[in-house]
C-alpha positions as CSV (number, residue, x, y, z in Angstrom):
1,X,-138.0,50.0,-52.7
2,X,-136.8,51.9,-49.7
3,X,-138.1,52.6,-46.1
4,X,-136.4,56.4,-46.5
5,X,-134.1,58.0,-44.4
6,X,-135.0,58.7,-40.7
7,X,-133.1,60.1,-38.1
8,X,-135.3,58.8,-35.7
9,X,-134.2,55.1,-33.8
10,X,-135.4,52.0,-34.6
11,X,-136.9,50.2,-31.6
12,X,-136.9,46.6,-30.9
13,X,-140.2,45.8,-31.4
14,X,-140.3,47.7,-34.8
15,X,-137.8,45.3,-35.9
16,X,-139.6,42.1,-34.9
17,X,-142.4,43.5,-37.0
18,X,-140.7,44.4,-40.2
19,X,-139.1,40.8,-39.8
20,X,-142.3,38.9,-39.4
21,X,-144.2,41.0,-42.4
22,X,-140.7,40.2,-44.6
23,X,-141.4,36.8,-43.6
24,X,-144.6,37.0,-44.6
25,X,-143.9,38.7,-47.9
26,X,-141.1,35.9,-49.2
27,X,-143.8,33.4,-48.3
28,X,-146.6,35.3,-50.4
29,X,-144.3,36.0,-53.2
30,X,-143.4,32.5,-55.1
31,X,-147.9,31.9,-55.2
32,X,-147.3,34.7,-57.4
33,X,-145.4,32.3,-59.4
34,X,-147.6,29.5,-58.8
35,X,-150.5,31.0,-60.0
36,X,-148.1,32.5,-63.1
37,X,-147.2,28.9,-64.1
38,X,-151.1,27.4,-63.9
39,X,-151.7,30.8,-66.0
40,X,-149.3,30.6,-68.5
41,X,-150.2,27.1,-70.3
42,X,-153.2,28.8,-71.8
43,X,-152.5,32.7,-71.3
44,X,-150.0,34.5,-72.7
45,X,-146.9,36.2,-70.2
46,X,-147.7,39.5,-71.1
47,X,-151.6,39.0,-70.7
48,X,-150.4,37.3,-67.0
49,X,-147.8,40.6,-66.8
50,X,-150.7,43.3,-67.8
51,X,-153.4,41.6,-64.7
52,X,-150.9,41.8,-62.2
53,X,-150.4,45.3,-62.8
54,X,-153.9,46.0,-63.2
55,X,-155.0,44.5,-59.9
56,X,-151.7,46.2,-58.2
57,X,-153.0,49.8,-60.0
58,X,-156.1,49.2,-58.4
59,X,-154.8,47.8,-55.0
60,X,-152.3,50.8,-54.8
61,X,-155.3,53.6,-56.3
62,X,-157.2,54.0,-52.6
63,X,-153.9,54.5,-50.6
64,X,-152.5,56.9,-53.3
65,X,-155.5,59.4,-52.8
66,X,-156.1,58.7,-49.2
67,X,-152.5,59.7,-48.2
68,X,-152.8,62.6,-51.1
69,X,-149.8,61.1,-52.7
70,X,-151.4,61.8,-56.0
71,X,-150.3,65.6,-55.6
72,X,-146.6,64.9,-55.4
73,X,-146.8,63.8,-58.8
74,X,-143.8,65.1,-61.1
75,X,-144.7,65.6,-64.9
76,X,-140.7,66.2,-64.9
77,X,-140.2,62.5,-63.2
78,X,-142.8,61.0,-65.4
79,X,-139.7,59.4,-67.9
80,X,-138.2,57.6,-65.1
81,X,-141.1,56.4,-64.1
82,X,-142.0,55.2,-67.8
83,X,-138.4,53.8,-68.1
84,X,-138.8,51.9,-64.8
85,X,-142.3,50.7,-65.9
86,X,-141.1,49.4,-69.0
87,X,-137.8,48.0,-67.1
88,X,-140.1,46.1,-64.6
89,X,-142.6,44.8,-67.6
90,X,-139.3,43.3,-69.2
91,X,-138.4,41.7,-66.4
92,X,-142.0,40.4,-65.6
93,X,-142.6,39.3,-69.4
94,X,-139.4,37.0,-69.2
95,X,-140.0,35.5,-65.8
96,X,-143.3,34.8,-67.1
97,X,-141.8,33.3,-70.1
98,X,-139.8,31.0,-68.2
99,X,-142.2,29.3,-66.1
100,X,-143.8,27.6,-68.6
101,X,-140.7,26.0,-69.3
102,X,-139.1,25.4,-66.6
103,X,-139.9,24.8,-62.5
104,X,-140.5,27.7,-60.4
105,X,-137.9,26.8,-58.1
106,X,-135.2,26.5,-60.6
107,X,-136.4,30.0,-62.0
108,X,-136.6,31.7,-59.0
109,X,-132.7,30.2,-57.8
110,X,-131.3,31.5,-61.2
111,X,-133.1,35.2,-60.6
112,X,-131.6,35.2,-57.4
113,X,-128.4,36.5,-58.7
114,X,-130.1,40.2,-59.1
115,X,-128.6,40.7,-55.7
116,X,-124.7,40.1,-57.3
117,X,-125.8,42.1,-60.7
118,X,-126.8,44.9,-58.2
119,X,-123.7,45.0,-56.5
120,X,-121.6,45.5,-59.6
121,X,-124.0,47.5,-61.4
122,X,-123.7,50.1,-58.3
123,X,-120.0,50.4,-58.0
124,X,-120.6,51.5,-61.7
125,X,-123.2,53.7,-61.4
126,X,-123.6,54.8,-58.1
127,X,-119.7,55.2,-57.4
128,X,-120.0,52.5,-54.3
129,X,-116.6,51.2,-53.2
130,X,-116.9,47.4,-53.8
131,X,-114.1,45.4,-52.8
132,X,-112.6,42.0,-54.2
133,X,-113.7,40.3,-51.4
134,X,-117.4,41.3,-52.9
135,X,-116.4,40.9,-56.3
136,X,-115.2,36.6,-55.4
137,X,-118.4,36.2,-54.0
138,X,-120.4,37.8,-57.4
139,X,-118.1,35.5,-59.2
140,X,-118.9,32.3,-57.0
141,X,-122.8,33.6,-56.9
142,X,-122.9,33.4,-61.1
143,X,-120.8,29.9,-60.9
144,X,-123.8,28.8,-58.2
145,X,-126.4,29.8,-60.9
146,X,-124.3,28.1,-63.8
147,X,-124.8,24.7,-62.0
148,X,-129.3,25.7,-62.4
149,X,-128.9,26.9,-65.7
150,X,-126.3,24.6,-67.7
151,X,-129.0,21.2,-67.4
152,X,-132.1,23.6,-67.9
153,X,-130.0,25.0,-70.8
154,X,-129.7,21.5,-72.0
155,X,-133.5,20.6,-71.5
156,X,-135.0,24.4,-72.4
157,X,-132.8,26.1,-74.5
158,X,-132.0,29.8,-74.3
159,X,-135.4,30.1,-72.0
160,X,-133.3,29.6,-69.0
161,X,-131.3,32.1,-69.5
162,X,-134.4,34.6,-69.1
163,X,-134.2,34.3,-65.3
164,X,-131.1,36.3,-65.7
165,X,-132.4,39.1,-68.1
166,X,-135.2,39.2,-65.0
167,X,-132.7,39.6,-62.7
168,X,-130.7,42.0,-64.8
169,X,-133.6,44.0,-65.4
170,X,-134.8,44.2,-61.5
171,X,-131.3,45.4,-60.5
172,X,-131.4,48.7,-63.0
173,X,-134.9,48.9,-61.6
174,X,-133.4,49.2,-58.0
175,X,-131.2,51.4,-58.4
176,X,-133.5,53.8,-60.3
177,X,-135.4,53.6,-57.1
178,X,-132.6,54.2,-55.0
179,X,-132.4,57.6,-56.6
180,X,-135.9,58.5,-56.9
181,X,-137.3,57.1,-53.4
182,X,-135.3,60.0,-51.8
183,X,-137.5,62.8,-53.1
184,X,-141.0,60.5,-53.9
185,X,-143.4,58.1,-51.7
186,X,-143.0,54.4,-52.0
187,X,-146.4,54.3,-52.6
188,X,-146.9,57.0,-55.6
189,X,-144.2,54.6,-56.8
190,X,-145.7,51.6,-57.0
191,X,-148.7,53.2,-58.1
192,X,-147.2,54.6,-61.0
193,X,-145.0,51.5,-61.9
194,X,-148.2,49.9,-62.3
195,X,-149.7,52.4,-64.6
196,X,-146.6,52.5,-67.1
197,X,-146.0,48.6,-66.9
198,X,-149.6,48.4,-67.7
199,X,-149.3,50.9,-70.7
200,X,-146.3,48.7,-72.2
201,X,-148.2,45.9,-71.6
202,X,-151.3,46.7,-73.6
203,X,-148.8,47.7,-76.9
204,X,-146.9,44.4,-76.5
205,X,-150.5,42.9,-77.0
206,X,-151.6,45.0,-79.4
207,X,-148.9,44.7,-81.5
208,X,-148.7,40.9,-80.7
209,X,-152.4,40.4,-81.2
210,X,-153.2,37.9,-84.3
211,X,-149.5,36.5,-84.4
212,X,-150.2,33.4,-82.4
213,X,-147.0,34.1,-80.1
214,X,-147.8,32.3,-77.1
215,X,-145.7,35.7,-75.2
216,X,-148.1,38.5,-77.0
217,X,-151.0,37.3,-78.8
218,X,-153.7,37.5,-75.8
219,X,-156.5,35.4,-75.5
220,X,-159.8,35.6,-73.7
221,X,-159.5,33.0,-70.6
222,X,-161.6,30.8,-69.3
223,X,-163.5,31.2,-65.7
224,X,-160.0,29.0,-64.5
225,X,-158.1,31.6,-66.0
226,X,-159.2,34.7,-64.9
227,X,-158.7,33.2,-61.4
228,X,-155.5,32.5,-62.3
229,X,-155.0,36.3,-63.4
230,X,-156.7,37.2,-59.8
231,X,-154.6,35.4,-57.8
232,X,-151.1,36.6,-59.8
233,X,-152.9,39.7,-58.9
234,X,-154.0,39.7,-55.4
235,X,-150.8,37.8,-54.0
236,X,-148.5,40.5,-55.7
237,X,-150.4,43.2,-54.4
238,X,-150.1,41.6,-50.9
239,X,-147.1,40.2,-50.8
240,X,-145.7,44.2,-52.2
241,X,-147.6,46.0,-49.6
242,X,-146.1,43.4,-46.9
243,X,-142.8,43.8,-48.1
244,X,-143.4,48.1,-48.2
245,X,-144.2,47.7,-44.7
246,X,-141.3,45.5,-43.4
247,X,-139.5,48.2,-44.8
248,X,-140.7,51.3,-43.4
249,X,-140.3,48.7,-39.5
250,X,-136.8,47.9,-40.0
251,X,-133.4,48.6,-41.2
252,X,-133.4,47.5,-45.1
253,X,-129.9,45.7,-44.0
254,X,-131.5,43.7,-41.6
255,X,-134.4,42.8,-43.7
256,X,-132.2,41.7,-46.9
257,X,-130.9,37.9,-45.9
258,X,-134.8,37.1,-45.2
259,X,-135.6,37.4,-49.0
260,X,-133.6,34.4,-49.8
261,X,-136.1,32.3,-47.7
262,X,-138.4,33.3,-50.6
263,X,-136.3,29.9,-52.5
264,X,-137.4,27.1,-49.8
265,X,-140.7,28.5,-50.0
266,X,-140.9,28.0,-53.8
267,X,-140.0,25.0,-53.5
268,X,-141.5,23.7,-51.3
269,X,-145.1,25.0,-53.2
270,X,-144.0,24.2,-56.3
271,X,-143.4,19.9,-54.8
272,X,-146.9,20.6,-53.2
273,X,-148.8,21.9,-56.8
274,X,-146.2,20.4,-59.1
275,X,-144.1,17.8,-57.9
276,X,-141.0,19.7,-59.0
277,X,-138.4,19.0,-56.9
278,X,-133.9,20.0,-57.2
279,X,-131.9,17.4,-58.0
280,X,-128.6,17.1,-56.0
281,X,-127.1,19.5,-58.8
282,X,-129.2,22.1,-58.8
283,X,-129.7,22.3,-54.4
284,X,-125.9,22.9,-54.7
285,X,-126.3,25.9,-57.1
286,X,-129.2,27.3,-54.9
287,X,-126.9,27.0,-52.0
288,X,-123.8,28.2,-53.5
289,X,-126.3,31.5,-54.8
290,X,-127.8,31.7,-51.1
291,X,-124.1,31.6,-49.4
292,X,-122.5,34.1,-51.7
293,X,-125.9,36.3,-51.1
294,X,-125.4,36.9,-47.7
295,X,-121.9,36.6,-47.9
296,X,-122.1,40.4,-50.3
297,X,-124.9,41.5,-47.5
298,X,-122.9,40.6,-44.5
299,X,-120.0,42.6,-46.4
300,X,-121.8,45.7,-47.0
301,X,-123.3,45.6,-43.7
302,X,-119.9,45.8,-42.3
303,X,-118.6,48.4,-44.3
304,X,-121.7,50.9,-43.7
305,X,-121.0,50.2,-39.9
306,X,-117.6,52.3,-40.4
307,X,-117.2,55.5,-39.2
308,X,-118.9,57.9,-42.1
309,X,-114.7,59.9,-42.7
310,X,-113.7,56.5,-43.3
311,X,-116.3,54.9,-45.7
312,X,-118.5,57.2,-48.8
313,X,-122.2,57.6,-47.8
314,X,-123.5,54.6,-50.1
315,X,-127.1,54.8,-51.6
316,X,-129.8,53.2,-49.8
317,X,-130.5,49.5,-50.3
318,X,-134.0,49.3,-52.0
């Protein structure tokens, strides 16, 4: 998601507060994934995936017709819009997945490498100039997540590899939004996201329902459940509007390093609800993934401050 392009100067204080509702966002997030995990041991991931677009439809519905959004829809945009919806249910399905497998923290360190995926995924399709100092650090990022997923692999199987078909997913999601949040507001966006994942969620369940997968066949939950569903619901539709707003404050560059914070705070929830904690092994992976993170940011940072006749006019960071 991008804050758009503005001529106009960011001031000071606008900065403080896109930082402080990023903050706020990366602390909401990982209750998404909380609430995801208590869900998931009796509701299926793409039952958990449909409510949180369901309650984020609903969330995003008011803003969409009070800012009159709703007329800048595209009938001509609506198969990127259908492609990114069914990208972003993908992605959601397998994170889902995972968490019933494995500890949110672990999970959540392995999808951060969509950061690295997006870097080389955009010097392919975007044209950006990536370097080989970026290209180490993707290599030393994937080695960081390697040390999370080779004892999960040992303990889960081929579920903790899902993380990274997340993560793979969210980065062609990004850069579709690079190219459409030039011409299209954030919040039709999201709106719309939420309709077509919503859509590809209901066929995964039909087509699921009966089969006794523990992904597609949907069940009716309990009064725990549905809050369960609720709260996947609510605390994604806060923690996205938080994190629209940080970016419309502040510089998308300045906002990017705060998302890995979104790590301590999962785990330090999921030790508070779980009692899942990183063993030695697995901190070094997350910091490994962390450092080469902001490593690629601090690297693109510095080439967008070069004069424009020296450096191509990249794409903006979502």
């Amino acid at each position: 998601m991008s804050n758009g392009i503005s001529s106009r100067p960011v001031t000071a204080s606008e900065v403080s507060t896109g930082i402080l509702l990023m903050f706020l966002s990366v602390l909401v997030s990982p209750i998404i994934d909380i609430f995801s995990k208590l869900a998931i041991a009796t509701i299926p991931a793409a039952e958990i995936t449909a409510a949180r677009f369901v309650v984020q439809a609903l969330c995003m519905l008011p803003i969409v017709i009070w800012r009159g959004s709703w007329k800048g829809f595209s009938w001509r945009a609506n198969i990127f819009h259908a492609i990114r919806g069914a990208i972003i249910t993908i992605s959601m399905v397998s994170f889902v997945t995972t968490l019933k497998y494995m500890p949110v923290a672990d999970a959540i360190a392995i999808f951060f490498v969509e950061p690295i995926i997006l870097t080389i995924l955009s010097s392919i399709f975007l044209k950006e100039t990536i370097g080989w100092r970026r290209y180490t650090a993707c290599g030393v990022g994937f080695f960081g997540a390697m040390l999370i997923i080779q004892p999960s692999f040992q303990e889960v199987g081929y579920v903790a590899l899902l993380p990274v078909v997340s993560a793979f997913c969210i980065a062609i999601f990004a850069l579709m939004t690079r190219v459409l949040s030039h011409r299209e507001d954030p919040w039709a966006m999201q709106f719309q996201m939420g309709i077509w994942g919503l859509l590809f969620c209901a066929i995964l369940l039909a087509f699921g329902n009966g089969t006794g997968s523990d992904v597609f066949d949907s069940v009716l939950p309990d009064s725990r459940g549905y809050l369960y569903l609720l709260g996947v619901g609510v605390t994604a539709a806060i923690a996205g509007i938080f994190g629209v707003y940080a970016y419309r404050a502040a510089p998308a560059s300045t906002l990017a390093p705060l998302q890995y914070f979104e790590i301590v705070s999962a785990t330090i929830f999921a030790w508070l609800v779980f009692g899942d904690f990183p063993d030695a092994i697995k901190w070094l992976g997350i910091l490994i993934i962390i450092a080469s993170g902001l490593y690629i940011i601090w690297r693109e940072r510095r080439f967008a401050s070069k004069p424009v006749s020296d450096t191509p006019q990249s794409a903006l960071a979502p």
